[in-house]
C-alpha positions in Angstrom: 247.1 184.2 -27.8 247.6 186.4 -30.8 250.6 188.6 -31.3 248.7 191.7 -30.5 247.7 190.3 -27.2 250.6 189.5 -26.3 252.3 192.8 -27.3 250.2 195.3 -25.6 250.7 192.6 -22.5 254.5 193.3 -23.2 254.0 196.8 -23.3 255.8 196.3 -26.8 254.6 197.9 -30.7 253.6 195.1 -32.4 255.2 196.3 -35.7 258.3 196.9 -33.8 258.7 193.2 -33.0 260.8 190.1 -35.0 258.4 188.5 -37.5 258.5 185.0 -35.7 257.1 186.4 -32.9 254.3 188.9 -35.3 253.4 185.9 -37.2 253.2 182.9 -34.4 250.8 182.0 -31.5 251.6 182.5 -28.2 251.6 180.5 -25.6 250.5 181.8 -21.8 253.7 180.2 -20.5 255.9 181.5 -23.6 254.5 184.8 -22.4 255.6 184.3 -18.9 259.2 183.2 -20.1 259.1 186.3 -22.2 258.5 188.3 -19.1 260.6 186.6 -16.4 263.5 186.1 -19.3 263.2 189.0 -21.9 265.4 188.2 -25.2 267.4 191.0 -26.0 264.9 192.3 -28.8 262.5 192.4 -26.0 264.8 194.5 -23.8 265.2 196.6 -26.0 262.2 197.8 -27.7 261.2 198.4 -23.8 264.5 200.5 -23.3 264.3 202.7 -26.8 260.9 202.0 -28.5 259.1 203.0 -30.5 256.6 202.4 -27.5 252.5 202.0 -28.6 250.1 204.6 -27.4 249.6 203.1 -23.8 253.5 203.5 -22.9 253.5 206.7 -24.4 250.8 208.4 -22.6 251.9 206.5 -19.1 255.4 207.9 -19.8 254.3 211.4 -20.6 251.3 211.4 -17.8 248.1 211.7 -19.6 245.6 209.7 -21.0 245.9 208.2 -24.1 242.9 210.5 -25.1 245.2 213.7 -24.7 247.1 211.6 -26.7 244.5 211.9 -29.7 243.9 215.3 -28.7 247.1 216.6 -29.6 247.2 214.4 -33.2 249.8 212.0 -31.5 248.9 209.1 -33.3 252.2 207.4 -33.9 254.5 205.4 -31.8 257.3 207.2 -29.8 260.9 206.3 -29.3 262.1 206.8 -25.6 264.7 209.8 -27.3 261.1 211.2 -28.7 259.6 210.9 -25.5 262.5 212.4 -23.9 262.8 215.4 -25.9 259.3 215.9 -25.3 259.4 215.9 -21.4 262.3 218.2 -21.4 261.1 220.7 -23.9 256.9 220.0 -23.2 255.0 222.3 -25.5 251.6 223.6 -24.7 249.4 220.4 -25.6 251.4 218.7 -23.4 251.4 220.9 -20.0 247.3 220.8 -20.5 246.8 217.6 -20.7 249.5 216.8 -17.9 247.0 218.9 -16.1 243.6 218.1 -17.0 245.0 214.5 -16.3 246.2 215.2 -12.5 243.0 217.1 -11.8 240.9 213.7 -13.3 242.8 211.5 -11.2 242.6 213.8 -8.1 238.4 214.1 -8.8 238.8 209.8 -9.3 240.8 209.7 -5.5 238.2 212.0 -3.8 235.5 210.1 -5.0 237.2 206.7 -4.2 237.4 207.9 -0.4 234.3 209.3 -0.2 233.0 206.0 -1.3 234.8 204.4 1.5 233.9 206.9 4.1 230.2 206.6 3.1 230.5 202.5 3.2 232.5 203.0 7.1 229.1 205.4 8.0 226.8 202.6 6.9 228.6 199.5 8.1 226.6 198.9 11.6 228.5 199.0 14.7 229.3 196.1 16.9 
């Protein structure tokens, strides 16, 4: 698979990793050695970043939409990410917010799915 593949798969930035690994192929079961056995640059790009867009907005809880919202285009290091969580300005509070309430709508309407496939189901 190509680099980029297999960085988002890492939940690493691309840029952020060795060159061997940015310029070569790899392989599904290099991938899974890279996951059971991470090499220390692998540990720690997943400790201290910079993080790509998907690990930033999971690690700050919103979407990566609020994300583009708020003009936070740019990778994030975990002290970044930090000093944003314990300090979280007004962009961030709001889209914490609008993100809870969409996942809250998402978990009512994934129940009343299920209670409205238990209704139709015939009984025995």
């Amino acid at each position: 698979m190509k680099p980029a593949t297999a960085a988002a798969k890492l939940g690493v930035y691309l840029p952020a990793t060795p060159e061997e690994f940015q310029a070569g192929v790899i392989s599904r079961d290099e991938l899974d050695e890279l996951q059971q056995n991470p090499p220390a640059w692998l540990s720690a790009l997943r400790k201290e970043g910079p993080h790509p867009r998907q690990v930033v907005a999971a690690r700050l809880r919103v979407s990566t939409s609020g994300l583009a919202r708020a003009g936070m285009t740019d990778p994030l290091t975990t002290a970044e990410l930090d000093a944003l969580m314990a300090d979280p300005p007004g962009w961030l509070r709001r889209e914490r917010a609008s993100f809870a309430e969409v996942r809250r709508e998402e978990q009512r309407l994934r129940e009343r799915s299920s209670a409205d496939e238990g209704e139709a189901a015939p009984s025995s």
